[in-house]
N, C-alpha and C positions, 0 to 999 in steps of 0.2 A: 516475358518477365517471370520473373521467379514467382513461387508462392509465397516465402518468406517475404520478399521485395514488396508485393499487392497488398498482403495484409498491411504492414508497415505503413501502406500509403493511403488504406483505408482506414488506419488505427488516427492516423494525422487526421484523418476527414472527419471521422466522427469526434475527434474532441474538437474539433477547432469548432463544429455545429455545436455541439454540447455548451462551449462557451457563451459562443454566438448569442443560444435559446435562453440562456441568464440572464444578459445584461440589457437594460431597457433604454429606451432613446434618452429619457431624465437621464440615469447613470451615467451615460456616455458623454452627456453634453448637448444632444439634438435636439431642438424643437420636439413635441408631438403631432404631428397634422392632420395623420388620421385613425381609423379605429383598424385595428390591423388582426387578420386572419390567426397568424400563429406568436406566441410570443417572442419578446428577443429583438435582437439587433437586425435589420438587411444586410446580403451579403454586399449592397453599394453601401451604406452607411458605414461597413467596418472599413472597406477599399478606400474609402472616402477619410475615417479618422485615420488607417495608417499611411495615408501617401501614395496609394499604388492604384492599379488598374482595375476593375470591379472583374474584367475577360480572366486578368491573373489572379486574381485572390479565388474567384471561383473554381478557377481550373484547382486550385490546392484544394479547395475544399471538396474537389468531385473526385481526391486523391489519384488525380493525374501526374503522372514522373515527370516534374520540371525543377529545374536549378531552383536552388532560393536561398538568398545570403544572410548573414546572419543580421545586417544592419535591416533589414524586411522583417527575417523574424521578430525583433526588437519591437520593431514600428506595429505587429501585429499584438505583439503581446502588450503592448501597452494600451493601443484599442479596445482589447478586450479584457484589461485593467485582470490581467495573470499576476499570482502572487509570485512570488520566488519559486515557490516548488512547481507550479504550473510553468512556467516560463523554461525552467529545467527541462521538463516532460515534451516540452514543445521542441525544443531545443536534439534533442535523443531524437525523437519521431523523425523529425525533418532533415539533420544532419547526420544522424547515425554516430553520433558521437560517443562511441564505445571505449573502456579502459581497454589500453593495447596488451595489459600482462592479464587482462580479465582468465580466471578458467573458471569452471564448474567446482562446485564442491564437491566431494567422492563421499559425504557423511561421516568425516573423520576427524577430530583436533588432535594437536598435540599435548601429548603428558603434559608441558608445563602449563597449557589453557586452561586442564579438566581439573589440577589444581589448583587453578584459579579460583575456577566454578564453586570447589570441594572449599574453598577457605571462607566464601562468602556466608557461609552457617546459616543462620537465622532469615537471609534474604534468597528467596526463589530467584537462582539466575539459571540462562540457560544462552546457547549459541543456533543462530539462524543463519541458513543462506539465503541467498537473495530471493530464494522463491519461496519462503517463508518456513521451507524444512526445518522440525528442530535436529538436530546433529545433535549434540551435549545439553546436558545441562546437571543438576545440582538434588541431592535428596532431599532439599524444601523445596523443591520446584517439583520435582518426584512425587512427592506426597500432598500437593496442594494441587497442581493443577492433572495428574494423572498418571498412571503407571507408564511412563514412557520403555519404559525396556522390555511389556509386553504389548508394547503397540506392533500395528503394523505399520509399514512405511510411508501409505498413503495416509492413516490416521493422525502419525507424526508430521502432519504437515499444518502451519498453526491455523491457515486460512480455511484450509479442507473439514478442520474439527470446530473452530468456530461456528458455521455453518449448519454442521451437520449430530455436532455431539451434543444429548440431552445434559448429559451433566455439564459442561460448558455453560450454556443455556441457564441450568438450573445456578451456577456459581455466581453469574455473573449477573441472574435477575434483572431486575431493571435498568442496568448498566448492559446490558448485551447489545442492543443496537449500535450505542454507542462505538462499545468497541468493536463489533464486526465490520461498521464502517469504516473508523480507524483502520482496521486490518486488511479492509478492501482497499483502501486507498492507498497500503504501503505497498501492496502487489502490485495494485496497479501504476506505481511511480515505476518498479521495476522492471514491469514487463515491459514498458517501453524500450527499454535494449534489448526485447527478445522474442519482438511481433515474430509472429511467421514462427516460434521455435514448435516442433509439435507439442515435444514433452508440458510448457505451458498450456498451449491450446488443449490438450487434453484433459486438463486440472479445470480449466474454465469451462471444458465441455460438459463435464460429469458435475459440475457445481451447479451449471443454471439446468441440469436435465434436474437435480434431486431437491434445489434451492428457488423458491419464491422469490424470498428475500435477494438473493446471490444476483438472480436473473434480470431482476429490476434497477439495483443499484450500481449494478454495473454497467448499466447504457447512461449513469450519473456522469461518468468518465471523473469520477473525483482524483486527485493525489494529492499524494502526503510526504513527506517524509521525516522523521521523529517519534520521541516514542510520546506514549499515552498521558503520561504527567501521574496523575492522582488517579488508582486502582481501589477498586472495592470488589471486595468476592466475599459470598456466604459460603464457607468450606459445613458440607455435612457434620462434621462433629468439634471442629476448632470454632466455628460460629462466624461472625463479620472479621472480616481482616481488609487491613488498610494499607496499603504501600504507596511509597512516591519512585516513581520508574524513571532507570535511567537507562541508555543505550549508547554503544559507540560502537567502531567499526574495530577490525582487530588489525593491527599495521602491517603485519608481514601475510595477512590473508583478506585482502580487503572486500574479498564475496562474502565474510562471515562480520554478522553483527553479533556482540553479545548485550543480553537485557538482562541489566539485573533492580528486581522490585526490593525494594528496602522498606521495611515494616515503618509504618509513620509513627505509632506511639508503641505507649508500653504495654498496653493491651495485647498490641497485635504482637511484640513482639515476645511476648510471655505464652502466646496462644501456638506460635512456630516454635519455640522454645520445647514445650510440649509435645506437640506433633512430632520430634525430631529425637524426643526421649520417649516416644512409646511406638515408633517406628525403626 
């Protein structure tokens, strides 16, 4: 079996456990009978709420290569009461259910996008690929959350600088868990189409070797996908700013999302307004 292949079906094992260890016999429905060793569901009580054979639910959870249909997945996901985005997640792992026109990004938009970006004035927007690279973005985006045009290209990566950058960190204050988890959670909805890729595995190798945080929350096996809603950043010299964030996929490249935060009051947007006349 491939290496690509194994991770894939080890990526399946550990979320489908990750589940499992959340949800309690009350949640599920079961009796309690007795006092039990580790928390979470049995893997007979899940084989038992989806229908199936406790020999086959195991076998997937010990990330063994066998068939499994979608009407199984279904029956599993709902056992383990997956929301829609988890169900997705599960769904990719197990069936490989990859866009057929999918490509890589090459870190490039076209003119009429970076106009896009350039129109949105006052609102920090910017363009990501799926692995959370920023490729484009906008000179209130530029000036609030960092020089992107002398980053380097692993630093321009949003997941990698959340992580790892103090000023990130310092911006986002009390709000950084928050959103690092959000951030973890959006990678990791995507890496699911791309177990086994190195280029990934190498990004999550260098995160949990230099990240505590990274390290731990990532055997959370969370996902997500959406953006953050309501932004607060303390900017060094613009002071609290407030945005409500929006995201959507871009039609004709659908590896690239663009985000763009829109200033919530007039505060904030007096405060970019600024930033953008002394920059």
């Amino acid at each position: 079996m491939e290496q690509s292949e194994q991770e894939r079906l080890h990526e399946l094992a550990r979320f489908l456990k990750s589940r499992r260890a959340r949800l309690s016999p009350e949640q599920a429905g079961l009796p309690h009978t007795s006092r039990r060793r580790t928390p979470g569901l049995r893997r007979s009580e899940v084989a038992q709420l989806a229908w199936i054979s406790v020999d086959w639910y195991t076998r997937l959870e010990q990330g063994r290569d066998i068939q499994v249909s979608a009407q199984v997945l279904d029956n599993i996901a709902i056992a383990l009461q997956l929301n829609a985005t988890e169900r997705r997640h599960l769904y990719v792992l197990a069936l490989q259910q990859l866009p057929a026109d999918y490509t890589q990004s090459v870190g490039t938009i076209s003119p009429l996008l970076q106009r896009f970006l350039d129109q949105q004035g006052t609102s920090p927007a910017l363009v990501t690929d799926q692995q959370l690279n920023i490729v484009a973005w906008n000179k209130a985006s530029n000036l609030i959350y960092g020089d992107y045009e002398g980053m380097s290209l692993r630093d321009r990566n949003a997941l990698w600088r959340t992580f790892t950058s103090p000023y990130i960190k310092q911006l986002l204050q009390e709000k950084w868990e928050m959103h690092a988890r959000h951030r973890l959670a959006q990678f990791r909805a995507n890496y699911g189409k791309f177990t086994g890729d190195p280029e990934w595995i190498a990004l999550i190798d260098e995160l949990s070797d230099v990240s505590e945080a990274f390290r731990t929350w990532w055997q959370e096996h969370d996902v997500i996908v959406g953006p953050e809603g309501k932004k607060i950043n303390y900017h060094p010299t613009a002071g609290r700013l407030e945005f409500d964030q929006l995201s959507f996929l871009v039609s004709d490249a659908p590896d690239l999302t663009i985000v763009i935060n829109m200033p919530s009051n007039e505060e904030t947007f007096t405060s970019v307004q600024a930033l953008l006349a002394q920059g």
